[in-house]
C-alpha positions in Angstrom: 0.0 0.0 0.0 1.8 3.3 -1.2 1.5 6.0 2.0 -0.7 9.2 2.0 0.7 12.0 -0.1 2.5 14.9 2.1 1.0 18.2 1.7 3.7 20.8 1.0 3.2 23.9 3.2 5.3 27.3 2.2 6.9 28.9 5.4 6.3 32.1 4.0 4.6 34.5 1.7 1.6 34.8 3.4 -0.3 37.2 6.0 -3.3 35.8 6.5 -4.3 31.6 5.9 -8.4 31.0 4.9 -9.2 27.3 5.5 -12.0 25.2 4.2 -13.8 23.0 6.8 -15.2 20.0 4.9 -12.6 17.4 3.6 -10.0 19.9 4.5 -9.7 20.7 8.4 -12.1 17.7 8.8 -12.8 14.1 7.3 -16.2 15.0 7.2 -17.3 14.1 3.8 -18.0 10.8 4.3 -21.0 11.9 7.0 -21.9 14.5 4.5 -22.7 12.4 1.7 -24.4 10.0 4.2 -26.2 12.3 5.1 -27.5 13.6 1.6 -28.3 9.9 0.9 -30.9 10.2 3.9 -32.1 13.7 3.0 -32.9 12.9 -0.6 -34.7 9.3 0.1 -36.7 11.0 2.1 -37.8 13.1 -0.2 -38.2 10.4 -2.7 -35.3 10.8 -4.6 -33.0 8.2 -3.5 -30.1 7.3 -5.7 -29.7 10.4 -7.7 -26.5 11.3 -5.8 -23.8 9.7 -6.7 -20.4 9.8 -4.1 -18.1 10.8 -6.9 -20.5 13.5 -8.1 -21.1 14.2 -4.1 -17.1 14.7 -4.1 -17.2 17.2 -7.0 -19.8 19.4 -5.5 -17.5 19.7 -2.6 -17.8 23.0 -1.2 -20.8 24.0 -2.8 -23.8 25.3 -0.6 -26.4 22.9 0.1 -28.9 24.7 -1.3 -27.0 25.5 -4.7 -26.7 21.4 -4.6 -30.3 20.7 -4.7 -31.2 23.5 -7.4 -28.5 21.3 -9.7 -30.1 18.2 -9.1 -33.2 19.7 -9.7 -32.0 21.0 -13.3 -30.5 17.4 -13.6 -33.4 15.4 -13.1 -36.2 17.2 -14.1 -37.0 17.4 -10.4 -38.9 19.6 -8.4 -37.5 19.2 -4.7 -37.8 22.1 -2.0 -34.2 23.1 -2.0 -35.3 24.4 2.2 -36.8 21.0 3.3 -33.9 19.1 1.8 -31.4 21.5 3.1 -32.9 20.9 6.6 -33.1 17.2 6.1 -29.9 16.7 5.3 -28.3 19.7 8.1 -30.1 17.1 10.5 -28.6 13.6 9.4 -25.1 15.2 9.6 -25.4 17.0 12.9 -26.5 13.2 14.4 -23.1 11.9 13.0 -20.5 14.6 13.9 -19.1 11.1 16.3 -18.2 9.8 13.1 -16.1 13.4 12.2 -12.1 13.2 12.2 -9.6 15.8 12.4 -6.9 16.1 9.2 -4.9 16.2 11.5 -1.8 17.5 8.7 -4.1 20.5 8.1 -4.6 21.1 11.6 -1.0 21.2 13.2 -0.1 23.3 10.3 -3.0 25.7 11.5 -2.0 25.5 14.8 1.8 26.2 14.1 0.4 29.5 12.5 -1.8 30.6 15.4 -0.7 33.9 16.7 1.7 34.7 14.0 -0.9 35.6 11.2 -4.9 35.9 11.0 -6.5 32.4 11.1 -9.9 32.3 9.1 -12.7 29.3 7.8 -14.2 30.0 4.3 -17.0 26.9 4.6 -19.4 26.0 2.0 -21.9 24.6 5.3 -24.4 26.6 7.7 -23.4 28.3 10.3 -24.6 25.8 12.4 -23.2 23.4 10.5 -19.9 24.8 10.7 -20.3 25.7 14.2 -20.8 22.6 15.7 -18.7 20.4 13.3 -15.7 23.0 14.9 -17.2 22.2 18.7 -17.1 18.8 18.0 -13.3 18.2 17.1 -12.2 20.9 19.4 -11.0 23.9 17.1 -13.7 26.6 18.0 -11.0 28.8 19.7 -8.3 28.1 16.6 -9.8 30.5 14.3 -10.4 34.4 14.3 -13.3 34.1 12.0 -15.5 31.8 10.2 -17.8 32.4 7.3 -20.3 30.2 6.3 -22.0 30.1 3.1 -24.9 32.0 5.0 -22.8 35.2 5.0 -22.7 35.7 0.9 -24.8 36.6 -1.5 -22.9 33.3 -3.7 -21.3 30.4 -2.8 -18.7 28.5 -4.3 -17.0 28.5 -6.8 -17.6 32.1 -6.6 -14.8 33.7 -4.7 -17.3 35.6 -2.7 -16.8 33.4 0.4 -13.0 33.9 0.6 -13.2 37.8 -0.3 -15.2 38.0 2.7 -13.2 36.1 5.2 -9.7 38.0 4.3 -12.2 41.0 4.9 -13.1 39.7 8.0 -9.5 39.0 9.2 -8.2 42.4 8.0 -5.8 40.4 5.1 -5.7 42.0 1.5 -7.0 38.6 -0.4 -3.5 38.5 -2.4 -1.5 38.1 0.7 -4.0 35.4 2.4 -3.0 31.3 1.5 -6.2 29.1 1.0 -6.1 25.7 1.8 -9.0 23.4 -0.2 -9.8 20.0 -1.1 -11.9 20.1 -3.9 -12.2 22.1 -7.5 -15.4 24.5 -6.4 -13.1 25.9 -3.4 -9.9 25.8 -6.1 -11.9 28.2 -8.3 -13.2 30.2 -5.6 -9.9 31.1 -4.0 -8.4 31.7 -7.4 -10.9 33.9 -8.3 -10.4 35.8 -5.2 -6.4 36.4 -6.1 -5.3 33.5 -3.8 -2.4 31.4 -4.0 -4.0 27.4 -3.5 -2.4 24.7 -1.2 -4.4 21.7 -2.6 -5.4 18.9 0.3 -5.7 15.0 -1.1 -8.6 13.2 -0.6 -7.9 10.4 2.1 -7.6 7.1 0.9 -10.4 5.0 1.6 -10.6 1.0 2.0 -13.5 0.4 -0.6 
């Protein structure tokens, strides 16, 4: 079994670091997609989901999600009652939630030397209690949620606001993501990218 790519963090050239939260402060995403699984069964549309599509949309607001599978499949769901279907299945498995934890001690190496923010595609209370419940509520000087912008990603919105919200011209923050929406978003927003793998999985 090869090991787990390294991720290569600069040492410098940075005043302010933006983190996603899903699949890139957290293993999360495998109790997100879970918990979509749940959401959209119970609204009668089981199966339309699948994991590596689930993976692509990472980042991407929940609501934003269910308007695309709408266009998809010529469905009609209520973007609202799915949203809150699925914010409940993933709030009853934050046990199953992991730290990364090569993300984290690189965030916590920073703490105190440069603005710490959380660009998040998830609610606030999402966000809020996936942070409680792997103990990094007091790592970050601000977290925006996809709540606090008018678009989510891959819109650079989200990011434009947190280096706002930490005081950091966008140019000079670092982004750390997982997946392409967040890529495209920090890109857009003048940010340098420090890519995060996807875990390797037993499947």
């Amino acid at each position: 079994m090869e090991p787990e790519q390294r991720i290569v963090f600069p040492d410098n050239g940075f005043d302010g670091l933006i983190f996603d939260l899903d699949g890139t402060l957290v293993d999360s995403m495998p109790a997100h997609f879970e918990a979509w699984c749940r959401a959209l069964e119970a609204h009668g549309a089981g199966g339309i989901f699948p994991e590596d599509v689930f993976y692509a949309m990472g980042g991407m607001p929940t609501k934003d999600i269910v308007v695309e599978l709408n266009g998809e499949h010529g469905l009609n769901l209520n973007p609202e009652a799915v949203c809150y279907a699925k914010r409940e299945a993933y709030l009853a498995s934050l046990d199953r939630v992991i730290l990364h934890e090569e993300v984290v001690t690189f965030a916590r190496a920073q703490y105190g030397k440069v603005p710490l923010g959380v660009a998040t595609g998830s609610t606030r209370l999402g966000a809020e209690k996936t942070l409680q419940a792997v103990g990094l509520s007091d790592l970050f000087d601000e977290v925006v949620t996809s709540e606090d912008v008018p678009r989510g990603k891959p819109a650079p919105d989200i990011f434009l606001e947190a280096a706002r919200r930490i005081g950091v011209e966008p140019g000079r923050c670092l982004a750390i993501e997982d997946a392409q929406p967040g890529l495209l978003a920090a890109q857009a927003a003048g940010m340098k990218v420090v890519m995060v793998p996807a875990p390797l999985r037993v499947v």
